[in-house]
C-alpha positions in Angstrom: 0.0 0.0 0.0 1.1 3.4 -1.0 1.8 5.2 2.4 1.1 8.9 0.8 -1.9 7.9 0.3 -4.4 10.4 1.5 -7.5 9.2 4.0 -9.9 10.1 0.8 -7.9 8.0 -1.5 -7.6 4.7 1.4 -11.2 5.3 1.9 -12.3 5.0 -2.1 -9.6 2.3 -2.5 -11.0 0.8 0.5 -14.9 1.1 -0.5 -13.4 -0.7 -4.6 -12.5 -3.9 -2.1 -15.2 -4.4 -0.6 -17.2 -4.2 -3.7 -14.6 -6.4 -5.4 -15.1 -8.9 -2.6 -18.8 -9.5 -3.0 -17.7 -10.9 -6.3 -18.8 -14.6 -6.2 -16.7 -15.9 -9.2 -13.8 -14.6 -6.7 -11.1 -17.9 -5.9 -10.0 -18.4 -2.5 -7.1 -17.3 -2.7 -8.5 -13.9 -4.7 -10.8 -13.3 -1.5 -8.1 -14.1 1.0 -5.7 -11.5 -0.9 -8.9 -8.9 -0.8 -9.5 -9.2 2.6 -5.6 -8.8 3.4 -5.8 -5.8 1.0 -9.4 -4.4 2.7 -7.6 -4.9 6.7 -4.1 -3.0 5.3 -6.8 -0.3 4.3 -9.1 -0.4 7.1 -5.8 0.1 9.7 -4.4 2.8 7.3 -7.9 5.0 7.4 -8.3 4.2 11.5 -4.8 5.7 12.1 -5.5 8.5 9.9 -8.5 9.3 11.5 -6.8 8.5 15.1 -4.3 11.5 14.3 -6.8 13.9 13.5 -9.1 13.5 16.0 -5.7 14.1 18.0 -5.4 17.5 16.3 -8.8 18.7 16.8 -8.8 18.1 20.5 -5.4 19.6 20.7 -7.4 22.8 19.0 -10.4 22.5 21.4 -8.1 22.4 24.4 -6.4 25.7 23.2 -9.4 27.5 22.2 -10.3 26.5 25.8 -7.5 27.6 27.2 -7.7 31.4 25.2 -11.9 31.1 26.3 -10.7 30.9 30.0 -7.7 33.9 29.4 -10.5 36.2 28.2 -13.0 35.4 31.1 -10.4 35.8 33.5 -9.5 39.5 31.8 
């Protein structure tokens, strides 16, 4: 997996496997590789999305902290 890859991208490339997956004619082996490809994916977008939930409570906390500097003014 390409690791500049943006979430948008691993999120469509995701959303392609899972489509290809539901493919019946699909061998074993086909699947097995899929679902490999689908959980690579999957951990990719959850640590994405793990980071920038990081930065937007790191941005609540500081307009917080600027909220409780103009109160106390």
């Amino acid at each position: 997996m390409d690791k500049k890859m943006t979430f948008e991208e691993a999120n469509e490339k995701l959303e392609q496997t899972v489509k290809s997956m539901e493919d019946k004619s699909l061998t074993l082996q086909q699947s097995v590789d899929l679902y490999a490809e689908a959980c690579e994916l999957l951990a990719y977008c959850m640590k994405e999305l793990d980071s920038y939930k990081g930065q937007i409570e790191n941005i609540n906390e500081r307009i917080k902290q600027i909220n409780s500097e103009e109160e106390q003014a």
